[in-house]
C-alpha angles and dihedrals in degrees: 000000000000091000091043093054085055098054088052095051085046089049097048099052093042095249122129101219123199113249118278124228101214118197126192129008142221141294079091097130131036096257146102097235120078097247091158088060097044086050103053096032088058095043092032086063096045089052098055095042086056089053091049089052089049088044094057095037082060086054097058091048097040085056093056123081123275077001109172111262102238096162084219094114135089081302095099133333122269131257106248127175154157138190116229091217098039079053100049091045094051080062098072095036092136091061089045094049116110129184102193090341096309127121129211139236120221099186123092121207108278095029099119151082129300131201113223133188087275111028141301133332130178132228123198108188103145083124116072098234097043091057092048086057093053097059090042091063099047081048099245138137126274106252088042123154137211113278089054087056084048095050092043095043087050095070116043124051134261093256098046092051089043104058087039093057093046085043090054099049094260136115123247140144131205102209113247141190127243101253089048094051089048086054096053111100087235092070093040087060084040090067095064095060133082126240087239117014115192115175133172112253121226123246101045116104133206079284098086106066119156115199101057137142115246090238091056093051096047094050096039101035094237086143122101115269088231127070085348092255129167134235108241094335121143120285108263110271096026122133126211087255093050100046121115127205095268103024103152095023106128117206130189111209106201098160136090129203127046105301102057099032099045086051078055105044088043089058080048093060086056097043119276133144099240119182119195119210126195129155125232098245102046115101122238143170108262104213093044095052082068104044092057110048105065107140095022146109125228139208135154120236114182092211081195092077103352104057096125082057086058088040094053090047089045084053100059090033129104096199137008121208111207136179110166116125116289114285092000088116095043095060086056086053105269116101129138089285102040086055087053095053087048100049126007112212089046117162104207122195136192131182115182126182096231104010139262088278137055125057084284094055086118101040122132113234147160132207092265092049092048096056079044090062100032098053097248087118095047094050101035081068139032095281102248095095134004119279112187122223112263088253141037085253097160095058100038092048085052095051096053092042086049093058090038091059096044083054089052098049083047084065091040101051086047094050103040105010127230142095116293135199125211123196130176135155145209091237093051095048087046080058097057089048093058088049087056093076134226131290133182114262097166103145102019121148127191113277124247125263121180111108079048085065126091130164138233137211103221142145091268090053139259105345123206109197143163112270109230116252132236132078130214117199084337086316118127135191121260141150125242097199138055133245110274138228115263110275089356092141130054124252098276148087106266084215131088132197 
């Protein structure tokens, strides 16, 4: 089923992918759902697009003269592979994460479920706003603890507390059924869209190709005017042996959370520059901030006064994560088509918690909201009170569709030229989970995880951390720097041309 699902996700995006050797299988997790499937279907396919982006970059350098033989090209297919449990693991990297032995918890205070006269409702309030607007809307005072969110939730129903919240800027979910959630217009609008979209942008011509030899650029001009860098072409002082999939692909990460950093930090383990860009006064989860960056750079850009700063660093980029709420760039100026106009070639990529369409296109939502609305919740337990699935799978799954896609539109850009634009969302993915089916997990435990485990030396101490999954030809993944510290770099690509 696994192989099959990758072909799908290849076919949907327009992209031929390399076969996939699949070990292992589900059950993996305690849950309905098949969580082990989903995992290594969405890493399984980032994996052999990666392999298909390495392939064609061999067959650039085996055409020119004296080119290294890689023996990646048309010759013979790649190895690709994934492991069903490595996969699944990899799913819940952030509760296996240690700095000097010691976990970390994401969830702030008043983050839970509440029981209400009619059911359950969630709170996320692990940012500070968001819990204040929590409290505003159950009509409680700032500096309120649980049990008054207890005795407030109690008496109002999940609906009710859930449209307050959204009305007053904050994040919240009733739990619904299936069925209930099938019924909501969202997921109507949900079912239009794919589960990756990936669409040519206007306004890019047959000039901005990606996978191209430096010779061919250099004789053709397909590198970018400014810097002179190339499109997918290998980092400066790197040998052939030392090359890695995505070596010279340049990424923007403009995203917190789970979904966005871990599709970043996923196009790190195979050798991109990825730069990750916050801003000072934005708020973030500590614990996660680390666990996610792993391979990155980080540096910190306030859009409110410093936007040229983000312009000059799009110019000189191959491909820009975002996750901000739909249409909240754009109205900054950087939106799909204002990328375009900055750098042709662009690989833009969305993620959304509900979607660009539906009355909740612009809701707010996290991974555990979204299972609330969707009925995940609901059916992962008995369906008297909300029982979450055993990952963050929604994020995660995102994540790794969301890196699949901008791999994809790498191939396709170098193919057909052209600026692309990639969007995917939690709700969406939570979607293709439900169309996965059921299986019986009764009896699962969690699986071991030890020889999935490797430490690093950084600044916050020695991190132990999941290795990614995935091989290519015996290769696997990894990633060759530490987490920063926030802002640590400068706003600018560490390599030259």
């Amino acid at each position: 089923m696994t192989t099959k699902l990758i072909r799908e996700l290849g076919a949907s995006v327009g992209v031929t992918l390399p076969e996939v050797r699949v070990t292992g299988g589900d059950p993996v997790l305690p849950s309905v759902f098949p969580l082990g499937t989903m995992a290594a279907a969405s890493a399984g396919a980032l994996t052999a697009a990666v392999a298909a982006y390495a392939a064609r970059a061999g067959e650039s350098e085996e055409g020119e003269p004296g080119g290294p033989e890689r023996g990646r090209g048309a010759h013979r297919e790649p190895d690709v592979t994934i492991d069903v449990r490595h996969a699944t693991v990899a799913f819940q990297s952030e509760r296996h994460f240690r700095a000097d032995g010691k976990g970390m918890d994401v969830w702030a205070a008043l983050s839970g479920d509440y029981r209400t006269s009619d059911g359950w409702v969630r709170l996320h309030c692990n940012f500070d706003h968001h819990r204040d607007a929590a409290l505003r809307a159950l009509g409680l005072p700032l500096g309120s603890g649980k049990e008054d969110v207890v005795r407030a939730c109690a008496g109002r129903t999940a609906l009710e507390i859930e449209e307050a919240v959204i009305h007053e800027g904050g994040c919240a979910a009733a739990m619904r059924s299936r069925a209930e959630w099938l019924a909501h217009p969202q997921a109507q609008a949900l079912a239009e869209l794919p589960l990756v979209g990936a669409s040519r942008l206007p306004g890019a011509g047959r000039e901005s190709l990606g996978v191209a030899s430096r010779s061919e650029n250099a004789r053709s001009g397909n590198g970018r005017t400014t810097a002179g860098h190339v499109p997918g072409g290998p980092a400066k002082g790197r040998t052939a042996d030392q090359q890695r999939p995505l070596d010279g692909v340049r990424v923007l990460d403009l995203t917190r959370v789970i979904a966005g950093p871990v599709a970043a930090r996923a196009l790190a383990a195979y050798g991109a520059e990825v730069l990750r860009v916050g801003a000072a006064h934005l708020p973030e989860v500590p614990g996660l901030v680390v666990e996610t960056a792993f391979g990155k750079r980080s540096c910190h850009i306030d859009l409110r006064s410093e936007s040229d700063t983000l312009r000059e660093l799009v110019r000189q980029a191959d491909v820009i994560i975002q996750a901000y709420r739909p249409g909240a760039l754009r109205a900054k100026g950087f939106g799909p088509d204002d990328l375009t106009e900055l750098r042709p070639g662009i690989v833009c990529v969305d993620i959304s918690a509900y979607g660009t369409r539906g009355p909740w296109a612009d809701r707010r939502g996290f991974d555990s909201l979204v299972q609330m609305a969707c009925g995940i919740a609901h059916e992962n337990g008995d369906g008297l009170r909300p029982n979450p699935l055993p990952a963050q799978a929604l994020d995660h799954g995102t994540g790794y569709l969301a890196a699949f896609g901008a791999v994809a539109a790498l191939l396709r850009r170098a193919d057909e030229g052209g600026s692309w634009h990639v969007e995917v969302s939690l709700a969406r993915t939570a979607t293709w989970l439900d169309g996965l089916g059921r299986i019986d997990a009764a009896g699962v435990e969690h699986p071991r995880v030890d020889d999935l485990l490797a430490t690093m030396t950084s600044s916050f101490g020695t991190l132990t951390y999941v290795t990614p999954p995935g091989a290519i030809d015996g290769v696997r993944p990894h990633w060759t720097t530490p987490p920063p510290r926030q802002g640590e770099h400068p706003a600018a690509w560490a390599t030259s041309p």
